[in-house]
C-alpha positions in Angstrom: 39.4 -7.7 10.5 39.2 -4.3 9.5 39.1 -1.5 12.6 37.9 2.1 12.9 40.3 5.4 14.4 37.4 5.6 16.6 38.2 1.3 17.8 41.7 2.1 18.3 40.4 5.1 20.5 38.6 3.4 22.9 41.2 1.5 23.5 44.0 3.8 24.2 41.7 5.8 27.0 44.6 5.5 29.1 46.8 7.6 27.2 44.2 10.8 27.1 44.3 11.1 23.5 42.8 13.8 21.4 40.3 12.9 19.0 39.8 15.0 15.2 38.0 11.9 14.1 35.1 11.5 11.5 31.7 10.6 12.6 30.8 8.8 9.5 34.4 7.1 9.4 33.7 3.1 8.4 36.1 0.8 9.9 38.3 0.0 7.3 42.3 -0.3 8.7 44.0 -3.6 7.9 47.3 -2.3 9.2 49.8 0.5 10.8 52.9 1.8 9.6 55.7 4.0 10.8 55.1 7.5 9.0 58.6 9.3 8.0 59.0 12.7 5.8 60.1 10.6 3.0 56.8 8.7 2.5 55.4 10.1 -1.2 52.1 8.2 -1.1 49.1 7.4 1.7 47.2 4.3 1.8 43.6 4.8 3.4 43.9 1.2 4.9 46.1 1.8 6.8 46.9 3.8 10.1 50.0 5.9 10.5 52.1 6.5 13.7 54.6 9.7 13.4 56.2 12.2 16.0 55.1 15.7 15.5 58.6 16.9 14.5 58.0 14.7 11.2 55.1 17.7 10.6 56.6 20.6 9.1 54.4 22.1 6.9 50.8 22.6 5.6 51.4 19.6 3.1 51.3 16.8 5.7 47.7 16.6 5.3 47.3 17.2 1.6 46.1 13.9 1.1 43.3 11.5 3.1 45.4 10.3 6.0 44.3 7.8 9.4 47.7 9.3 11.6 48.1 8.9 14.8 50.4 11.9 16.2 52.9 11.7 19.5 52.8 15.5 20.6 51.7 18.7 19.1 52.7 22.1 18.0 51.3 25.2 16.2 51.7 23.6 12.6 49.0 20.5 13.8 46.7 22.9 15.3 46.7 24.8 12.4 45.6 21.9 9.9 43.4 20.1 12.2 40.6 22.3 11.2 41.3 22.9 7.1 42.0 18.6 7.2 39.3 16.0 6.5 41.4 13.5 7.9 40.9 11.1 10.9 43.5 12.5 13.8 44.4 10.8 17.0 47.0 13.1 19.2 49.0 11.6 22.1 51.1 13.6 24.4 54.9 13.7 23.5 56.2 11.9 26.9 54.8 8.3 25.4 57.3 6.6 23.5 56.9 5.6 20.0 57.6 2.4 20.1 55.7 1.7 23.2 52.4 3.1 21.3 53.0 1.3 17.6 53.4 -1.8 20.1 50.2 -0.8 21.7 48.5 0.2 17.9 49.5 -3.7 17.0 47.7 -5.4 19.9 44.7 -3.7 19.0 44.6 -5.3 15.7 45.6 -9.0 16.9 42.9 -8.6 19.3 40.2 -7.7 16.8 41.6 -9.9 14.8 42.0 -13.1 17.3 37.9 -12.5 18.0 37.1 -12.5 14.1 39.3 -15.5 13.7 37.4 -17.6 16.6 34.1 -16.8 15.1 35.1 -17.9 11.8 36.7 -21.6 13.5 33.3 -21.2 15.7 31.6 -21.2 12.2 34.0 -23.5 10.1 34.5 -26.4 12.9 30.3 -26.9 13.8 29.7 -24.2 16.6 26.5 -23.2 17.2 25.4 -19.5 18.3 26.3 -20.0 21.9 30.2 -20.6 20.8 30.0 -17.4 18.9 28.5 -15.7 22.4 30.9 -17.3 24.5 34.0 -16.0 22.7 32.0 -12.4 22.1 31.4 -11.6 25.6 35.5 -10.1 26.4 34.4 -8.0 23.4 31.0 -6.6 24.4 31.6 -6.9 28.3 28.0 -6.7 29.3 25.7 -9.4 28.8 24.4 -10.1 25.9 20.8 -12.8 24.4 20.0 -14.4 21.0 16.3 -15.2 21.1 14.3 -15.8 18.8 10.6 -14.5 16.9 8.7 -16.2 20.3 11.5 -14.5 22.5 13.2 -18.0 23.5 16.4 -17.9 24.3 18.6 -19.4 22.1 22.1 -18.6 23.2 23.5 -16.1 25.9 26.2 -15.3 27.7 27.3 -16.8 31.0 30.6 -15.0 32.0 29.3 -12.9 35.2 25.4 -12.8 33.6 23.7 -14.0 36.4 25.2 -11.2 38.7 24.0 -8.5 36.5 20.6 -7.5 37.2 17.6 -10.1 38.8 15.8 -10.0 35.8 18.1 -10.6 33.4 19.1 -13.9 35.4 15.2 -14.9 35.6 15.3 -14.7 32.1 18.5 -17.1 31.0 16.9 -19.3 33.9 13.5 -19.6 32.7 14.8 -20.1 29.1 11.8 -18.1 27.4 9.5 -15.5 27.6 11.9 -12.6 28.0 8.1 -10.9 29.1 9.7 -8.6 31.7 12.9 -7.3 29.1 10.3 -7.3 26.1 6.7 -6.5 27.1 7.8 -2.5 27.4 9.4 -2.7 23.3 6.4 -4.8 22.0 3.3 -2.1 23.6 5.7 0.8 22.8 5.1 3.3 19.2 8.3 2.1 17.9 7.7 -1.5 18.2 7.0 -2.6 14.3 10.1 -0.4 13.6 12.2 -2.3 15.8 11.2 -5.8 14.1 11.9 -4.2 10.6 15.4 -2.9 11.6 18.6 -5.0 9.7 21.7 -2.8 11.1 22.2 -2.5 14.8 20.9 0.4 16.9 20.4 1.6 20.0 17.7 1.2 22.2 16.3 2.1 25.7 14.7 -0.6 27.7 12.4 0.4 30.1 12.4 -3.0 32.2 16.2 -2.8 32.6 16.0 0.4 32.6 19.5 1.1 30.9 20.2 1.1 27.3 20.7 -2.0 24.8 22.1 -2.5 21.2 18.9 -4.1 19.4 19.9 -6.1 16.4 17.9 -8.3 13.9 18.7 -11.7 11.7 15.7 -11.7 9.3 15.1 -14.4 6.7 12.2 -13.8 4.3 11.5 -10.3 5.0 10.6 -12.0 8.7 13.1 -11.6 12.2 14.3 -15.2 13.2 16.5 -14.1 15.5 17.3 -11.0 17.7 20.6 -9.8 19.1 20.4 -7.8 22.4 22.9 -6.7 24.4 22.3 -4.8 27.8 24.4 -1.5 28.7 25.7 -3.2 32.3 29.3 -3.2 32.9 30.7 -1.0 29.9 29.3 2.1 28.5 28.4 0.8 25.0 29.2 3.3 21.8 29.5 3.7 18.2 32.2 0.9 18.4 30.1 -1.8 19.6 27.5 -1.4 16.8 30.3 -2.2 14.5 31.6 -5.4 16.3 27.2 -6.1 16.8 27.3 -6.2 12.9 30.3 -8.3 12.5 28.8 -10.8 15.1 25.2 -10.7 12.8 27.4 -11.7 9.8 28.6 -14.6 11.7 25.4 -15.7 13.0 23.7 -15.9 9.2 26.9 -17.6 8.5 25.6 -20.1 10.9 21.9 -20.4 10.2 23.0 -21.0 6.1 25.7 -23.3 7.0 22.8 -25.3 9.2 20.3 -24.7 6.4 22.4 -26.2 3.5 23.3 -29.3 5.9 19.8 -29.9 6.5 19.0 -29.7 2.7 21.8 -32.2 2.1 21.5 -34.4 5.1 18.1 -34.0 6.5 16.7 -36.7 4.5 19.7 -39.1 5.7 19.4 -38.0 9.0 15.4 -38.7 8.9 16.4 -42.4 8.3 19.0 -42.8 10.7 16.4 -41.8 13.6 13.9 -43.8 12.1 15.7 -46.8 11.9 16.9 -45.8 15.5 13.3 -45.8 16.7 13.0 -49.2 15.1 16.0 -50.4 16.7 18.0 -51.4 14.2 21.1 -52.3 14.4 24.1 -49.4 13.5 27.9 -49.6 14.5 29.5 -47.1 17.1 31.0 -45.2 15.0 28.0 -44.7 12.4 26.2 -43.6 14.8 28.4 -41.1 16.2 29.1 -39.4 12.7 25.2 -38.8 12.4 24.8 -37.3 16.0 28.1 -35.1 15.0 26.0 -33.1 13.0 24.1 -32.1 15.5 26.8 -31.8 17.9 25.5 -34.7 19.8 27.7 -37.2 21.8 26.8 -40.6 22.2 26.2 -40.4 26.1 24.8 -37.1 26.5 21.1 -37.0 28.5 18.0 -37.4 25.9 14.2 -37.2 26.6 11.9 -38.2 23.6 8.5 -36.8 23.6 5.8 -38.2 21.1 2.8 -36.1 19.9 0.1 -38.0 18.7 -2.9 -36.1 16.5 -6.4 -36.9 17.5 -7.8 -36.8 13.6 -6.7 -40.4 11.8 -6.8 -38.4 8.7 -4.6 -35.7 9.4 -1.9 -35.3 6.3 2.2 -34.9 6.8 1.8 -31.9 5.7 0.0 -30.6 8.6 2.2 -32.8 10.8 5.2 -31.3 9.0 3.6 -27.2 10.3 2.8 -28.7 13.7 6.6 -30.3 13.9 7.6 -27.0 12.7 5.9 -25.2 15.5 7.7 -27.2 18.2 11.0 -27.1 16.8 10.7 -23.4 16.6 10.1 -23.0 20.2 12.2 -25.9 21.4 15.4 -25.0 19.4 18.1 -27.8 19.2 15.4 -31.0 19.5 15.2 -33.3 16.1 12.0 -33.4 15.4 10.7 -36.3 12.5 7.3 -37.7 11.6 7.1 -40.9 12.0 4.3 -43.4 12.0 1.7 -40.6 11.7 3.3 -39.2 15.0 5.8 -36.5 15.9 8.9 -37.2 17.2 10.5 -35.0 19.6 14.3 -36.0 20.9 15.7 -33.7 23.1 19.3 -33.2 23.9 19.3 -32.3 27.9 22.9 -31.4 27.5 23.1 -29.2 25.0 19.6 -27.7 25.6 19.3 -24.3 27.8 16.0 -24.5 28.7 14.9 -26.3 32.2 13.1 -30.1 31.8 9.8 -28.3 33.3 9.9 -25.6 31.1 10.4 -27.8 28.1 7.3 -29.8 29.8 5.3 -27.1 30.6 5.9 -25.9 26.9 4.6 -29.2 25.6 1.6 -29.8 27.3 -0.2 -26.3 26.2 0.9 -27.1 22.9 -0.8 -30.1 23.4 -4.0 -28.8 24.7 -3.8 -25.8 22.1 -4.0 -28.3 19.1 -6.4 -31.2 20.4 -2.7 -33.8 20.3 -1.7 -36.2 23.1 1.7 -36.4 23.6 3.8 -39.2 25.6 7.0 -38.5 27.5 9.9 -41.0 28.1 11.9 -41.1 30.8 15.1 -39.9 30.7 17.9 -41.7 29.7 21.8 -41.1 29.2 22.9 -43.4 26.3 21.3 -42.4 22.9 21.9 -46.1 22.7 18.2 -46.4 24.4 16.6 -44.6 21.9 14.6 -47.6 20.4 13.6 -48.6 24.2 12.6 -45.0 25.1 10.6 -44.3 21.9 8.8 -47.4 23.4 8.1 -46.1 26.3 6.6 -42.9 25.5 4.5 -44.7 22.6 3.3 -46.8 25.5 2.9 -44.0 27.9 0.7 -42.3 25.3 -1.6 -45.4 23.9 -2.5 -46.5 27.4 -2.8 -43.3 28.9 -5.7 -42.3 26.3 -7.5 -45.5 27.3 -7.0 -45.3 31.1 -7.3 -40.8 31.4 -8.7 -39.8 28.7 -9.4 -36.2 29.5 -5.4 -35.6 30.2 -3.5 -34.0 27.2 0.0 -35.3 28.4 0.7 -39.0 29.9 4.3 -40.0 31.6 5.9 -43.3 31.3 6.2 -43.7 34.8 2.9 -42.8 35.6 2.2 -46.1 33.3 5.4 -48.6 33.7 3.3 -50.8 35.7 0.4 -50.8 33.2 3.1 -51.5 30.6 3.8 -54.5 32.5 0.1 -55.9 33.2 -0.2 -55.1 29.1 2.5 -57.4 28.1 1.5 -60.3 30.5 -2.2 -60.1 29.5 -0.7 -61.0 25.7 -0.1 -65.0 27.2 -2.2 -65.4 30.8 -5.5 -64.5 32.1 -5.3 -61.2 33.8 -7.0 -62.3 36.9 -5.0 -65.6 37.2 -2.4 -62.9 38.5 -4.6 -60.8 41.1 -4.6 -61.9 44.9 -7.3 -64.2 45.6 -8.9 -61.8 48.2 -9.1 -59.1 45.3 -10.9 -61.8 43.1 -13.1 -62.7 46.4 -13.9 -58.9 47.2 -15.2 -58.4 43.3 -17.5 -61.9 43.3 -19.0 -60.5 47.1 -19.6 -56.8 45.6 -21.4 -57.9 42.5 -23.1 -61.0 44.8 -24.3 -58.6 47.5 -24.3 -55.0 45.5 -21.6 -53.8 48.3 -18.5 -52.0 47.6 -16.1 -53.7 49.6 -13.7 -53.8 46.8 -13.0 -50.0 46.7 -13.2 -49.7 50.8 -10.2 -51.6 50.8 -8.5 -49.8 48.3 -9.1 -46.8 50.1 -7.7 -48.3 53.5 -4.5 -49.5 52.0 -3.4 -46.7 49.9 -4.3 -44.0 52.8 -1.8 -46.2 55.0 -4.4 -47.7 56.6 -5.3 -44.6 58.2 -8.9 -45.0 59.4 -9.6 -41.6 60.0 -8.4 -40.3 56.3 -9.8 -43.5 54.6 -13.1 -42.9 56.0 -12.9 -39.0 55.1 -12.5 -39.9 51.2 -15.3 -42.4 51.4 -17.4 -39.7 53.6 -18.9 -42.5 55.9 -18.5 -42.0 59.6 -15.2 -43.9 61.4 -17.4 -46.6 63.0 -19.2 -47.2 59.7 -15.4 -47.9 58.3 -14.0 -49.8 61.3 -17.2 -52.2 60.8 -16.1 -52.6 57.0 -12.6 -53.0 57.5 -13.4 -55.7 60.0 -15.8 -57.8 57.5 -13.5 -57.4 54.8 -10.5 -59.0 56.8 -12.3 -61.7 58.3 -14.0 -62.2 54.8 -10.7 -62.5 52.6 -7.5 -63.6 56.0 -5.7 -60.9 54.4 -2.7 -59.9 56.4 -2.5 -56.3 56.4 0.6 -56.4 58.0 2.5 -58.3 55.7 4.0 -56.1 53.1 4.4 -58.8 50.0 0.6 -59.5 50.5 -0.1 -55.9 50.5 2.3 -55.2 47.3 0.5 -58.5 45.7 -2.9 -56.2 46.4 -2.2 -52.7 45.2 -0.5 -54.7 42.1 -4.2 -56.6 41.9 -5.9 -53.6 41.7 -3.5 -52.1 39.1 -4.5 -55.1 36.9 -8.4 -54.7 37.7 -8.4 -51.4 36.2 -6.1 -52.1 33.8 -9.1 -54.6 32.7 -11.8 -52.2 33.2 -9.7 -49.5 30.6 -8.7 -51.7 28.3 -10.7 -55.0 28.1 -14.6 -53.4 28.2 -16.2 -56.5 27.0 -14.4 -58.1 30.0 -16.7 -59.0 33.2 -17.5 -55.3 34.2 -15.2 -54.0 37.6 -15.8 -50.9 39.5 -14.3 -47.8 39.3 -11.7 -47.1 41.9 -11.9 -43.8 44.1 -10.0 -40.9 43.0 -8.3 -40.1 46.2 
C-alpha cells in the first residue's frame, strides 16, 4: 500500500515533529531507506531517514526528496524554504534506529489493513468484513447505506456508545432520517449525491463533522460511505484510506455482480427445486448457500408476495423483486410460480424481524400484493415445508380476511389443518355435536345462540365482558347462557370439551370462507 509524508506524520505525533510537507503530496511511498552522503541518486517512492550531520551543503535537496531528518542546524533551515521537497524534522535526542523501526511499522500496518481487505474481497466477505477490519483505521464509527438510506454494513467496535442517535440508527436498520434529513433539505444536497472522491461534510443532526463518500454505478449512488468525526479528529489522511476502502467496496459489488451473471441462473434452480422439495445431498447444498455466505443451520424466514392482477408479466415481477431486494439487502429473492420469493437470512441480516415486517407490509399495501409469512425456522433443510406454509398462510388468508395486505402462518396453522382434513371427511362430521345443535336451533328459531356462546367461551366465560361485546344487559346474557347449556349438556368446565368447541367453530368459519355453496353459517363476532 502506498503512504503519504503526511500518513507517517500523524503517526509519529509523539515525537513533535516538524512538518515542510506538500499539501498536494499523493500518497505514493512503497518503502524507507537509510540516507548516507554517498547516495548519487533519489527515488520518489521512497522515504529517507538521515541524521542532520549527513547535510552539509545546499546540494542535499537538489533533487525531489521524501527525508525524514533526526535534528537540525542552520544548513536545513536554510533549504527548507528554496526546497520543493516533503520534510519531516525530529529532534536529535531520538535514536535512529529506534525511528526507522518506528518508519517500518507504519508501513506493515498500512499494509496488514490493505492486505485484509483484499483476503476480505478474495475469500467471499461482504462489506461488513471490510468495516470490521477498517474501524482500528478510522476509529470513529463509520455506515454503508444505501440509495433508500438502509444500512447495509457498519461498525460495531464501541458504536453504540457514541452518540444516541447514531445507535437508533444501526438499531433500527434503515431510515438514517435523523443523520440524513438535514443533507437531503440542505443547498448542497444534489452535490453531495454527485460526488465520486471523498470529502468532508458537516452534519447538522450529529452535529460534528463526517467524511461523505459515494459508490455510484450508472451515473446513480448505490452506496454511501459515512463516517462520523467521534473519537479521532479526522484529516486529509483519512480521505485517502476512505478512497482506498471505496476501491475495495466496488471490488465487492463487481465480484457479486459477475457471480450473479454466472451463477444466478443456477442458483434460481437450486431454490426452485428447494421450494419443490426435491431431494439434494448435504454437501450440494451447502456449496450453493456458500455463495451467499449461508450456512446450512443459520435462522431463515421466507416471505411470499403474491400480485393481485393474474396477468401481471415477469417482467413486472422481476421490478417489483427488484424493489424488495434493494431495500432488504442480503435476502434471495426468485419468481416463482407467478409469486415472489423472499428468503431471508436472520443471521446474517442486520435489520430487526419487525422492521423487515414492517417494511413488507407497506410494500404490500403500496402495490395492491398480498404477501404470506412463514414461521421461522433454523434448518434451511425446511425450506420446502416453510415455502408451504406461507403459500398457505397467504391463499387462505385472502379467502378468510380479505381486506388485510399481509397474513401469518400462525395466524392460519389451524385452518391449514381443517383445509387438509376437509380433502377426505365432511367438515361438520368433526364439529362438537352442541356446535351442530346450536346452528340447526339458530336457523330453526332465527336466534343467535351460536355466536353467544362463542362470545362466552373466548372472553373466559366472563359474563360481564361477554355481554359488553354483545351490548345486551347481564341478565339478558345469564338467561342465554343458561338455555344454551341446558339446550346442548355442554360442560363448560371441562377443558377437552371446550378445546373440541373453539376447534368447532374454527371449522364453521373455515366453511363459511371457503365452501360458500355450503349450508350458509353465521358470521362470528369480531371481539
Amino acid at each position: 500500500m502506498d503512504i503519504s509524508m503526511r500518513m507517517i506524520a500523524d503517526k509519529i505525533i509523539q515525537f513533535s515533529p516538524k512538518l515542510y510537507i506538500s499539501k498536494d503530496m499523493k500518497p505514493s511511498l512503497k518503502k524507507i531507506r537509510l540516507w548516507c552522503q554517498n547516495h548519487s541518486s533519489v527515488d520518489s517512492t521512497t522515504v529517507y531517514i538521515t541524521h542532520v550531520s549527513n547535510i552539509v551543503d545546499i546540494n542535499f535537496f537538489k533533487n525531489y526528496i521524501n527525508v525524514i531528518v533526526i535534528g537540525e542546524n542552520d544548513i536545513l533551515r536554510g533549504l527548507i524554504d528554496k526546497s520543493s521537497s516533503n520534510i519531516i524534522i525530529l529532534n536529535s535526542c531520538f535514536d535512529i534506529e529506534i525511528i526507522i523501526n518506528k518508519i517500518q511499522g507504519i508501513f506493515e500496518f498500512y499494509n496488514k489493513w490493505e492486505n485484509e481487505l483484499k483476503d476480505s474481497v478474495l475469500n467471499g466477505g461482504g462489506f461488513q468484513a471490510l468495516i470490521d477490519c477498517s474501524f482500528k483505521i478510522f476509529k470513529n464509527p463509520m455506515l454503508l447505506f444505501d440509495f433508500a438510506f438502509t444500512v447495509i454494513a457498519w461498525s460495531k467496535e464501541r458504536s453504540d456508545s457514541f452518540d444516541p442517535i447514531w445507535s437508533k440508527t444501526v438499531e433500527q436498520g434503515y431510515g438514517l432520517a435523523e443523520i440524513m434529513n438535514d443533507a437531503v433539505n440542505r443547498k448542497n444536497h444534489e452535490y453531495l449525491d454527485t460526488i465520486t472522491s471523498p470529502i468532508f461534510n458537516f452534519n447538522d443532526s450529529l452535529s460534528r463533522r463526517s467524511i461523505v463518500c459515494n459508490i455510484r454505478v450508472n451515473n446513480k449512488t448505490v452506496i454511501r460511505i459515512l463516517i462520523a468525526e467521534m473519537s479521532t479528529k479526522l484529516n486529509e489522511t483519512h480521505l485517502y484510506m476512505a478512497k482506498l476502502l471505496k476501491k475495495y467496496i466496488i471490488c465487492i459489488l463487481q465480484r457479486d455482480a459477475q457471480l450473479e451473471k454466472s451463477y444466478g441462473v443456477q442458483s434460481d434452480h437450486f431454490f426452485m427445486d428447494q421450494l419443490e422439495g426435491k431431494q439434494y445431498d448435504i454437501k450440494s447444498i451447502k456449496h450453493y448457500l456458500q455463495y451467499l455466505n449461508w450456512k446450512l443451520y443459520d435462522k431463515y424466514l421466507l416471505l411470499i408476495a403474491k400480485a393481485n392482477q393474474t396477468s401481471i408479466t415477469n417482467d413486472t415481477l422481476e421490478y417489483y423483486s427488484n424493489l424488495i431486494k434493494n431495500k432488504l439487502l442480503g435476502t434471495y429473492n426468485l419468481i416463482y410460480e407467478k409469486d415472489i420469493i423472499i428468503i431471508i437470512n436472520l443471521s446474517k441480516h442486520y435489520f430487526l424481524q419487525k422492521n423487515i415486517i414492517n417494511f413488507f407490509e407497506e410494500f404490500l399495501k403500496l402495490n395492491n400484493f398480498r404477501g404470506g409469512v412463514s414461521s421461522i425456522f433454523e434448518s434451511f433443510l425446511e425450506i420446502h415445508t416453510h415455502y408451504i406454509q406461507a403459500s398457505i398462510a397467504v391463499t387462505l388468508g385472502t379467502s378468510i380476511e380479505s381486506k388485510q395486505y399481509m397474513y401469518f402462518y400462525k395466524d392460519y396453522a389451524m385452518y391449514h389443518m381443517i383445509h387438509n382434513c376437509s380433502k377426505n371427511v365432511n367438515l361438520y362430521s368433526l364439529c362438537h355435536p352442541a356446535v351442530v345443535k346450536l346452528l340447526q336451533y339458530d336457523n330453526e328459531y332465527d336466534v343467535n345462540y351460536f355466536n353467544t356462546l362463542y362470545v362466552y367461551l373466548i372472553k373466559n366465560k366472563s359474563l360481564v365482558n361477554s355481554a359488553k361485546v354483545l351490548n345486551i344487559h347481564r341478565n339478558t346474557f345469564v338467561y342465554r347462557i343458561n338455555k344454551i347449556l341446558n339446550l346442548t349438556n355442554l360442560d363448560v368446565e371441562d377443558e377437552n370439551e371446550i378445546l373440541n368447541v373453539l376447534m368447532s367453530y374454527k371449522i364453521v368459519e373455515y366453511i363459511n370462507k371457503m365452501e360458500p355453496t355450503s349450508e350458509n353459517t353465521p358470521e362470528l363476532s369480531n371481539s
